[in-house]
C-alpha positions as CSV (number, residue, x, y, z in Angstrom):
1,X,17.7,13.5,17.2
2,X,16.0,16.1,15.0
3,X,13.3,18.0,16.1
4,X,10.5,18.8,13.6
5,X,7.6,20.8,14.3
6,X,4.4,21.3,12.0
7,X,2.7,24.2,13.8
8,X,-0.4,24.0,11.6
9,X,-1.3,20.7,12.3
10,X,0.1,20.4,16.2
11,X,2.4,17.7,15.3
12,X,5.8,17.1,16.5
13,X,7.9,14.7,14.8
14,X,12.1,13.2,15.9
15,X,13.9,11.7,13.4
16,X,17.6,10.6,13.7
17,X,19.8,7.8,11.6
18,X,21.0,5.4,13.2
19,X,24.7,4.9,12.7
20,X,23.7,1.0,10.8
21,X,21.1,3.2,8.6
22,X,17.7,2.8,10.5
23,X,15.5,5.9,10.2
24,X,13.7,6.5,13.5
25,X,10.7,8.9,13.5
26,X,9.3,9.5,16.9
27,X,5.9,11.3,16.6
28,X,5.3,12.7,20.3
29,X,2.1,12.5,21.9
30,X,2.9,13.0,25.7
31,X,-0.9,13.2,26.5
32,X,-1.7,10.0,25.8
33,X,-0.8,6.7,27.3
34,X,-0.8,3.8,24.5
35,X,1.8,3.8,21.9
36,X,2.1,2.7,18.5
37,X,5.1,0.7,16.8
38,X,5.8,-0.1,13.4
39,X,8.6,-1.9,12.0
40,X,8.5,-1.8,8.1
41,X,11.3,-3.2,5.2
42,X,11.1,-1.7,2.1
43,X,10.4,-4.8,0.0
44,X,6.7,-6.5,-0.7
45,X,5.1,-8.6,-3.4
46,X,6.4,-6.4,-6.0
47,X,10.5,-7.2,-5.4
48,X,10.5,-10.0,-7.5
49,X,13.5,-9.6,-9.0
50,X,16.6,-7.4,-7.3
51,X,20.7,-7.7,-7.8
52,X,22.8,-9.6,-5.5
53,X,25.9,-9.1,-4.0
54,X,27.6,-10.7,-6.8
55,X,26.3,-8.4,-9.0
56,X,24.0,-10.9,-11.0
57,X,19.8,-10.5,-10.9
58,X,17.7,-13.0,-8.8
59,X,14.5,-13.7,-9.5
60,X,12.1,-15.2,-6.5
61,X,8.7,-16.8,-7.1
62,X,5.4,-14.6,-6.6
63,X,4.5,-14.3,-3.4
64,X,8.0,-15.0,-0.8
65,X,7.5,-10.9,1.0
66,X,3.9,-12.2,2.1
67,X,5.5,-16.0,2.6
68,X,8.3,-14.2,5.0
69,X,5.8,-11.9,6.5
70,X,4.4,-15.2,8.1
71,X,7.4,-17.0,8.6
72,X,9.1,-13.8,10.5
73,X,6.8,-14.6,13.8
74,X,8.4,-18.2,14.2
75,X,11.2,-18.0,16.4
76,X,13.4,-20.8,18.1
77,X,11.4,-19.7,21.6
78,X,8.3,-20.1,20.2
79,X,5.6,-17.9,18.2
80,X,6.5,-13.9,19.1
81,X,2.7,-12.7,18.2
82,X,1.9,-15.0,20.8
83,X,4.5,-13.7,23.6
84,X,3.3,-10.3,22.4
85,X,0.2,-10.3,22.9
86,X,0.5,-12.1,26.6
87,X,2.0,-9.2,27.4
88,X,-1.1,-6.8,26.5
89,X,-0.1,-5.4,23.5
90,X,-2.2,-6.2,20.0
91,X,0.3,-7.4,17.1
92,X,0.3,-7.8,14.1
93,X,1.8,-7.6,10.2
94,X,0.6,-7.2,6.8
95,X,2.2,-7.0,3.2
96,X,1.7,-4.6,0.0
97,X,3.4,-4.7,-3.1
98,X,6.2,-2.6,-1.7
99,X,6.5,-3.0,1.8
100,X,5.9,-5.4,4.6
101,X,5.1,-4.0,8.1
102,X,5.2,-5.4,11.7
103,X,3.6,-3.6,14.4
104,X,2.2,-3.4,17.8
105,X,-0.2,-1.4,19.9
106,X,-0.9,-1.0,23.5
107,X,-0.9,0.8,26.9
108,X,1.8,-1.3,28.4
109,X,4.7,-2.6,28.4
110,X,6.3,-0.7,25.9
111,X,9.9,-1.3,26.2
112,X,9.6,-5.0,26.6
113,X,7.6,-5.0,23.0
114,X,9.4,-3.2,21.4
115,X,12.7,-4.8,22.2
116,X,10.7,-8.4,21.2
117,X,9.6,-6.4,17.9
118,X,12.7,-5.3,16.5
119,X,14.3,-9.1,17.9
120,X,12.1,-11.3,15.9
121,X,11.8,-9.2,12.7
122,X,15.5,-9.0,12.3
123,X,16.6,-12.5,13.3
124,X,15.0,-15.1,11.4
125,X,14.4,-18.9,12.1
126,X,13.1,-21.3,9.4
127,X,13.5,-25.0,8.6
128,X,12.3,-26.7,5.9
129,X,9.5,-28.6,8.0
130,X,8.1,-25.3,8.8
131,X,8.3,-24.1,5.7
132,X,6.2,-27.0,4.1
133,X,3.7,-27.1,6.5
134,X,3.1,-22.8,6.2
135,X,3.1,-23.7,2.2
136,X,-0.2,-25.7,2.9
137,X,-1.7,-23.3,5.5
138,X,-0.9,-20.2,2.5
139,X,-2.0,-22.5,-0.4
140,X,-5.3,-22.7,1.6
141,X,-5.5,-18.8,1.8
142,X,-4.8,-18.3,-1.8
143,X,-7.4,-20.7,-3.0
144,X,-10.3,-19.2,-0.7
145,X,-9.1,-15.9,-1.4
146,X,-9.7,-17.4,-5.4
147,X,-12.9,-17.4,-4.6
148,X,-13.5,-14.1,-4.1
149,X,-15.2,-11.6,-6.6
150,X,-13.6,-8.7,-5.1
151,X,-10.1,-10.0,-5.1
152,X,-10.5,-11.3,-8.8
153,X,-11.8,-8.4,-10.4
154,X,-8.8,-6.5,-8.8
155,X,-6.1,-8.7,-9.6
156,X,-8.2,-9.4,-12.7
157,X,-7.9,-5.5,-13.7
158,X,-4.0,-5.3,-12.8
159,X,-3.4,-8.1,-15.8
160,X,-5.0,-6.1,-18.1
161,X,-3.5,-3.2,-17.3
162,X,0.0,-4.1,-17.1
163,X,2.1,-6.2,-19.4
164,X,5.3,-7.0,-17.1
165,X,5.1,-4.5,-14.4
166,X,5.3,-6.6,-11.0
167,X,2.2,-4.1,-10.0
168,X,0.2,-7.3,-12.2
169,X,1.5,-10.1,-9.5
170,X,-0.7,-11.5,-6.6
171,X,1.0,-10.3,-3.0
172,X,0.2,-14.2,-2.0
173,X,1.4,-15.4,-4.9
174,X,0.2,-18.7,-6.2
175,X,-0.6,-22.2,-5.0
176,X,2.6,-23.0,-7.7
177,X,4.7,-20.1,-7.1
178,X,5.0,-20.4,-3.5
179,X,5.9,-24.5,-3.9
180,X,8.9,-23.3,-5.1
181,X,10.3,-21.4,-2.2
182,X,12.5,-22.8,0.8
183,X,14.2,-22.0,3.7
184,X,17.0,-20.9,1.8
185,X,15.0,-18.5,-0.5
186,X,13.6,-16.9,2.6
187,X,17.3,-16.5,4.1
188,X,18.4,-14.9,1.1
189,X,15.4,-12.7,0.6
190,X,15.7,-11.9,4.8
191,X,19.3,-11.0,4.2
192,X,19.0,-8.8,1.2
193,X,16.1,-6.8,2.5
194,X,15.5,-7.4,5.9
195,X,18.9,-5.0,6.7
196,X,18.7,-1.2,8.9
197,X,19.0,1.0,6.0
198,X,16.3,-0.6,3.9
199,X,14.2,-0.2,7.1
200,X,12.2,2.1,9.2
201,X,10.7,2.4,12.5
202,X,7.9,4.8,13.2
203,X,6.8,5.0,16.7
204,X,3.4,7.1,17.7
205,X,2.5,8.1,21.4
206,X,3.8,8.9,24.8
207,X,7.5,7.7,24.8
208,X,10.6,8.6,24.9
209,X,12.4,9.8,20.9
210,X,15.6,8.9,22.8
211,X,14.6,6.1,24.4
212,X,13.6,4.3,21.5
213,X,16.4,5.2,19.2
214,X,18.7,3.9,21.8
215,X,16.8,0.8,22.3
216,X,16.9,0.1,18.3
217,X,20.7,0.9,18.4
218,X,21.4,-1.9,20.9
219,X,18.9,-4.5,19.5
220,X,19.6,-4.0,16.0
221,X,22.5,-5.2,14.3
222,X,25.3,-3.0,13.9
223,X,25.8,-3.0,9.6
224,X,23.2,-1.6,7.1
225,X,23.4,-3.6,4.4
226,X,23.8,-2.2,0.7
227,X,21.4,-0.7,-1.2
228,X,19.4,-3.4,-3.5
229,X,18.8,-2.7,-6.8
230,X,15.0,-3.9,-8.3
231,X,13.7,-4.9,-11.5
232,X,9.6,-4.4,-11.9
233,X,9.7,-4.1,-15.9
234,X,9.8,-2.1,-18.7
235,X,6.4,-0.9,-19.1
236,X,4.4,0.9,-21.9
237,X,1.7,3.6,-21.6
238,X,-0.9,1.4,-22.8
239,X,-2.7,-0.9,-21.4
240,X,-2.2,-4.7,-22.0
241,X,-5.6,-6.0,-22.9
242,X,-8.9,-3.8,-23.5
243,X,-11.2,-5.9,-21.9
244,X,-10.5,-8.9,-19.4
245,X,-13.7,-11.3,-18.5
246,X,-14.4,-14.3,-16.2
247,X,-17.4,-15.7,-15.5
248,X,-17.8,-16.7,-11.2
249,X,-21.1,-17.8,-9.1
250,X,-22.2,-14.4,-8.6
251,X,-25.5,-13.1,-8.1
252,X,-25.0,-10.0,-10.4
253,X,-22.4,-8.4,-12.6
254,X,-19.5,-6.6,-11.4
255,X,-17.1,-4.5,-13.2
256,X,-13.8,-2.3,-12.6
257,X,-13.0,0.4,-15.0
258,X,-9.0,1.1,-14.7
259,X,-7.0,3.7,-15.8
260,X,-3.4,3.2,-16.4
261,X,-1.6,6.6,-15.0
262,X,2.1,8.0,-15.5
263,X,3.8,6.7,-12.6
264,X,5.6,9.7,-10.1
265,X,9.3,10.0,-9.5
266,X,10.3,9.8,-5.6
267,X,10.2,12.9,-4.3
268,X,8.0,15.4,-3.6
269,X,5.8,15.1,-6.5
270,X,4.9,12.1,-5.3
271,X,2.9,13.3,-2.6
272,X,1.1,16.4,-5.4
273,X,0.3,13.0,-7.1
274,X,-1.4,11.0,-4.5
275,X,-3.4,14.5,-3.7
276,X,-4.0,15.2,-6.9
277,X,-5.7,11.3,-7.4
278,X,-7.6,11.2,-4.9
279,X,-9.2,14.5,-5.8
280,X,-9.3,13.5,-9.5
281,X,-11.7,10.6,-7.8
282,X,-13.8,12.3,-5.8
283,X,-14.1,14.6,-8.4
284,X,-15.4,11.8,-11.2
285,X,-17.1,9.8,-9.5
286,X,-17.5,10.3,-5.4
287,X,-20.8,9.9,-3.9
288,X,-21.2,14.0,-4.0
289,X,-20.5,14.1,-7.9
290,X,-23.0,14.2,-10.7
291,X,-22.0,10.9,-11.8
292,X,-22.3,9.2,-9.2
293,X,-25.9,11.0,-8.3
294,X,-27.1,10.3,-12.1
295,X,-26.0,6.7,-12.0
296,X,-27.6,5.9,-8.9
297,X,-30.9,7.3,-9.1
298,X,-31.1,5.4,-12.4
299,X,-30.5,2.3,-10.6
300,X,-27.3,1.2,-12.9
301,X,-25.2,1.2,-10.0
302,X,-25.7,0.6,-5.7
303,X,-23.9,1.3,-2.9
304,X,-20.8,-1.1,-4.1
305,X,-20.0,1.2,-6.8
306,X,-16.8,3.1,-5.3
307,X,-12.7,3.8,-6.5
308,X,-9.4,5.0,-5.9
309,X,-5.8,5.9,-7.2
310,X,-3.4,3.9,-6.0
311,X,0.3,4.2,-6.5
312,X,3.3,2.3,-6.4
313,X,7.0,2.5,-7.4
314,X,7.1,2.6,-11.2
315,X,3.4,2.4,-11.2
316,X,-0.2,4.2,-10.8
317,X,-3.5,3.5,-11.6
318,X,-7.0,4.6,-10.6
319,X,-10.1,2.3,-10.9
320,X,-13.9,2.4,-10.0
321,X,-16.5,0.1,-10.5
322,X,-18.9,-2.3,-8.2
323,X,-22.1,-4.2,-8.5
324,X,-24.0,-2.9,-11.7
325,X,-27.0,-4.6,-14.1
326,X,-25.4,-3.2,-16.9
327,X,-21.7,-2.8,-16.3
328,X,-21.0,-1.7,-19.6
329,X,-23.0,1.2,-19.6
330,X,-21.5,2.1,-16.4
331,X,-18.1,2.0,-17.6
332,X,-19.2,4.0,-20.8
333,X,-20.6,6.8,-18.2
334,X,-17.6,7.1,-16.5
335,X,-15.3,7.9,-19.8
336,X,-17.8,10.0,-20.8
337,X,-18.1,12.3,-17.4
338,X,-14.2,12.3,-17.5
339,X,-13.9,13.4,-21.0
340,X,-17.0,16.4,-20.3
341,X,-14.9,17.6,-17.2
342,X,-11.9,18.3,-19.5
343,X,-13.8,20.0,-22.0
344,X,-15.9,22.1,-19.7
345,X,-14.2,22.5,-16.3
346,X,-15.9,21.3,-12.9
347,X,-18.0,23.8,-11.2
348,X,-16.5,26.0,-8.9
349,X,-18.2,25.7,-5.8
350,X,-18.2,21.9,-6.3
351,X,-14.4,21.8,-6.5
352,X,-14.1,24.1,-3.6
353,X,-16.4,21.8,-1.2
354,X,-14.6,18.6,-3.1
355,X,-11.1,20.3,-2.1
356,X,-12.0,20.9,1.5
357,X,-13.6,17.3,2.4
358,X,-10.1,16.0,0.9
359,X,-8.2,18.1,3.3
360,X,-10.6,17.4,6.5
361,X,-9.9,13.7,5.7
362,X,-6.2,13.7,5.9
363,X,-6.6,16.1,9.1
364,X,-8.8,13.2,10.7
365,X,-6.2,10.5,9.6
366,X,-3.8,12.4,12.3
367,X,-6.3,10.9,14.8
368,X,-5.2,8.0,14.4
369,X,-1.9,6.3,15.4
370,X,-1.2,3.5,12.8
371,X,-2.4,6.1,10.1
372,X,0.6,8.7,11.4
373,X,2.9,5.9,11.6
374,X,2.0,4.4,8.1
375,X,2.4,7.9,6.6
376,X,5.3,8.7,8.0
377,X,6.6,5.2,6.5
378,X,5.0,5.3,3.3
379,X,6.7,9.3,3.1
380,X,10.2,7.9,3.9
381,X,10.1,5.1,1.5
382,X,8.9,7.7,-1.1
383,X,11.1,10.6,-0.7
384,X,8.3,12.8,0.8
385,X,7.6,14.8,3.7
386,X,4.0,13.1,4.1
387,X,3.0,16.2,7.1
388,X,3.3,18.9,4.3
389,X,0.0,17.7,3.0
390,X,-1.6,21.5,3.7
391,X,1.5,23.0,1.2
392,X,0.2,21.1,-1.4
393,X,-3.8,21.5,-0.5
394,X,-3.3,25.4,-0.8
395,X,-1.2,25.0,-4.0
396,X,-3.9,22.4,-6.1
397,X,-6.3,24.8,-8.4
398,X,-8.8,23.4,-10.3
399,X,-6.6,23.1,-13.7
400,X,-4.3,20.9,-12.2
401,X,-6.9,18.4,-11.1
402,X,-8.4,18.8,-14.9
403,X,-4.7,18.2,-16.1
404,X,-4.4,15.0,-14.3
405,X,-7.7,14.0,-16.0
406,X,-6.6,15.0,-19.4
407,X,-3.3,12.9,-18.8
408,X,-4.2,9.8,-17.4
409,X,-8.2,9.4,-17.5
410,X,-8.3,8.4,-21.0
411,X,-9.7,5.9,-22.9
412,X,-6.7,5.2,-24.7
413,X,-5.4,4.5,-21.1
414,X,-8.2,2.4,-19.9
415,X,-9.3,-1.3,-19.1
416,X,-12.6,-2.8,-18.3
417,X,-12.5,-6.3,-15.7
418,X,-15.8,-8.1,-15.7
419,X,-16.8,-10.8,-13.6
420,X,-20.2,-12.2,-15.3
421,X,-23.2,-15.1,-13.6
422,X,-21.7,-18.2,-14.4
423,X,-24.4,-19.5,-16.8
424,X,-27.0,-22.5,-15.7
């Protein structure tokens, strides 16, 4: 294994591939007695469509990563969250539109969990009977989840935004999407993505790098699989509808203003992006700005009212919004306050204290374990050392924040989502 050391931020990182194509990062922390495993495929509710081994495309319905996500805990001994957690460990998984992650934490028992982990997730069991009944118990999700504000003006926003981009697509899927997968879509989907070098595992604590590599090597199987070719869409710049509207039994308006941004490459710029987006945020319209002060104290928006930039392969966007009496005037504001900081610059010492609280918060995300591990995942799906976060910190001016602003803030760019009272 490969030793890396950050010296600035008193990390030390192991990273080896495995001869099947697994990267293993091992990020030590000998002082401390839990540990932290994650076990993540490169392949969520985005992957709708990829290439097979014949060479043709397939397209799945919306929703089969998050459908296998459940599905993956079923084995022919029983349920492994269950054996997991009887042996004092807390597990768990969760989908995004481009990954799906298993994990476990705990104090004890390391080995044993681990070895159950990377068993489970890489040997799947289904039958249709299982299969039908998990389609009623996720139909039951999707249509509580329905009924949800929050969720709605989100996936609301993404529809306008996008024309054809998968970014637009529930993870869950839909009560008729997911009617249409079986057993067989799930082995097919498991065997095209669910292979060692379209997967990682991150462990965080006081174990072994050697150990655990070993242990993967002898659990895992022995070929990688090929590389799997995706389809998300052809996508313009613009947005696909202006404004998007539905009307839910709420007790006040709520609105999201998006912004459709040029997506990064994989690579390095991808992490100057993400930096460069959140700061563009905090920035606009973070609880220190003068938006956000102006707004509030004129009662126009609450405590709701927050954002962020989020960004996926082949896809970014950055959105803010919440609870508001007049939404529209809201949504006006922001343009507005994006449009004056391009013309006349953000104050200095703003940006400065902006710039440091930025920094501070990823240093206090290396506090925690799943953070480390999700980073180090989300950096190796990406093509990006996520620990060289200070590199890029001491290289951001203030014109580069501006420039992502001029570029992607617009309101040529832009989409307002409105969920109105439902009227008596």
């Amino acid at each position: 294994m490969v030793e890396r050391n950050y010296p600035a931020l008193r990390e030390t990182v192991w990273h080896t591939v495995l001869p099947n194509g697994l990267n293993v990062y091992v990020d030590t922390r000998p002082e401390y007695g839990k540990q932290f495993a994650f076990f993540a495929a490169r392949y969520g509710g985005m992957d709708l469509r990829f290439r097979g081994e014949d060479g043709e495309w397939v397209d799945t319905p919306q929703g089969v990563a998050h459908f296998l996500e459940h599905k993956m805990f079923d084995t022919q001994d029983g349920n492994a969250l269950q054996r997991m957690a009887a042996q004092g460990v807390d597990p768990n998984a969760y989908t995004t539109p481009s990954m799906t992650g298993y994990y476990f934490e705990g104090v004890q028992g390391f080995e044993d969990n681990l070895r159950t982990l990377l068993s489970f997730v890489s040997q799947p069991w289904f039958t249709e009977e299982s299969v039908a009944k998990e389609q009623g118990i996720i139909g039951q999700e999707i249509r509580m989840i329905e009924d949800n504000p929050d969720w709605q003006i989100y996936t609301q926003m993404l529809r306008a935004l996008y024309r054809v981009h998968t970014a637009r697509t529930s993870i869950a899927g839909t009560v008729e999407s997911i009617s249409h997968i079986t057993a067989e879509t799930l082995y097919d989907c498991h065997k095209a993505f669910y292979t060692p070098s379209n997967m990682i595992l991150t462990v965080v604590g006081g174990v072994d790098p050697v150990k655990v590599s070993g242990l993967a090597q002898r659990v895992l199987p022995k070929e990688g699989g090929p590389v799997i070719p995706r389809d998300y869409g052809l996508e313009p710049e613009t947005p696909a509808e202006r404004e998007i509207r539905l009307a839910m039994e709420v007790s006040s308006p709520q609105f999201l203003k998006g912004y459709k941004c040029r997506p990064a490459e994989e690579g390095e710029d991808r992490l100057r992006t993400m930096v460069l987006g959140d700061l563009a945020c905090d920035l606009l319209f973070g609880e220190s700005s003068p938006l956000y002060q102006r707004l509030y104290s004129q009662g126009i928006i609450n405590s709701s009212f927050g954002g962020a930039f989020e960004l996926m392969p082949g896809a970014a966007f950055l959105y803010a919004g919440g609870e508001s009496k007049e939404p529209r005037a809201a949504a006006a504001a922001l343009q507005e306050e994006a449009d004056r900081l391009v013309r006349q610059g953000v104050d200095g010492e703003f940006f400065q204290r902006t710039l440091r609280a930025s920094f501070g918060s990823s240093l206090r995300g290396l506090n925690s374990f799943e953070n480390i591990a999700v980073s180090l995942t989300e950096g190796y799906f990406g093509g990006y050392d996520p620990f060289r976060f200070p590199e890029v910190f001491d290289s951001v001016t203030q014109e580069d924040v501006l420039a992502f602003l001029r570029d992607n803030v617009t309101a040529e760019r832009s989409s307002l989502s409105e969920i109105v009272p439902k009227e008596a």
